[in-house]
C-alpha positions in Angstrom: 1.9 26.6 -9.9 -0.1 25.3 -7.7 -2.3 27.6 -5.0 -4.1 26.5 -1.7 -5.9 28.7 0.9 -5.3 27.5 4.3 -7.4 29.2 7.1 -6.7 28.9 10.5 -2.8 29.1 9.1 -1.2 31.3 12.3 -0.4 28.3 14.7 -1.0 24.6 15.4 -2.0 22.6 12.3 -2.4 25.1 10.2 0.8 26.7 10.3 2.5 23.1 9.8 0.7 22.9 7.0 1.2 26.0 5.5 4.8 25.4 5.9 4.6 22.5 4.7 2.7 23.3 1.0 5.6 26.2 0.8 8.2 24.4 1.5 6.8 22.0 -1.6 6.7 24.7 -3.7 2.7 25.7 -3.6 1.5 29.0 -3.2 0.0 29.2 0.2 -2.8 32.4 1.0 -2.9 31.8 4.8 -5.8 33.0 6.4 -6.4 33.9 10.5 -7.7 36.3 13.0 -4.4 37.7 14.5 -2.7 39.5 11.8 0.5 39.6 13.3 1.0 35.8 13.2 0.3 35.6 9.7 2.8 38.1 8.8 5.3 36.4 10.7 4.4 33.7 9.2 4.5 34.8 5.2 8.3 36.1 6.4 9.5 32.5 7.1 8.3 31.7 3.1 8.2 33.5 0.0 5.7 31.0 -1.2 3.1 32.3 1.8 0.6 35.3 1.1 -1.2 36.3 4.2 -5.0 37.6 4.4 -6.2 38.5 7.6 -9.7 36.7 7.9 -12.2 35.7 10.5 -14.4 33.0 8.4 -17.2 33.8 10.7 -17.3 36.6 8.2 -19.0 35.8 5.2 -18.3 38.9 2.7 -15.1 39.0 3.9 -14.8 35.3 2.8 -16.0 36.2 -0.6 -13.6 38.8 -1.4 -10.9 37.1 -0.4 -11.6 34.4 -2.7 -12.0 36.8 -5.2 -8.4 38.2 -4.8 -7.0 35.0 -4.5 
């Protein structure tokens, strides 16, 4: 199966498209500040794994990577 990590993934552009690799069949880690929006968002999709992230943070960054 195929995986992508989409960051910025709680609204606009990047929940379409995190929708839109789900609904495909991909395995979506969606990444954002507000952790309540990406939750919301991995309920609409099985296919969508939320990680709460600010990419401004860069060991946070790493281990999410890692997990993923």
């Amino acid at each position: 199966m195929k995986k992508i990590w989409i960051t910025g993934a709680s609204s606009g552009i990047g929940k379409a498209v995190a929708i839109k690799f789900a609904k495909e069949g991909w395995q979506v880690v969606a990444s954002a500040r507000t952790e309540k929006l990406l939750t919301d968002l991995s309920q609409f999709n099985n296919n969508i794994y939320p990680f709460p992230l600010d990419v401004t943070d860069k060991n946070r960054c790493k281990d999410v990577f890692k997990e993923i």
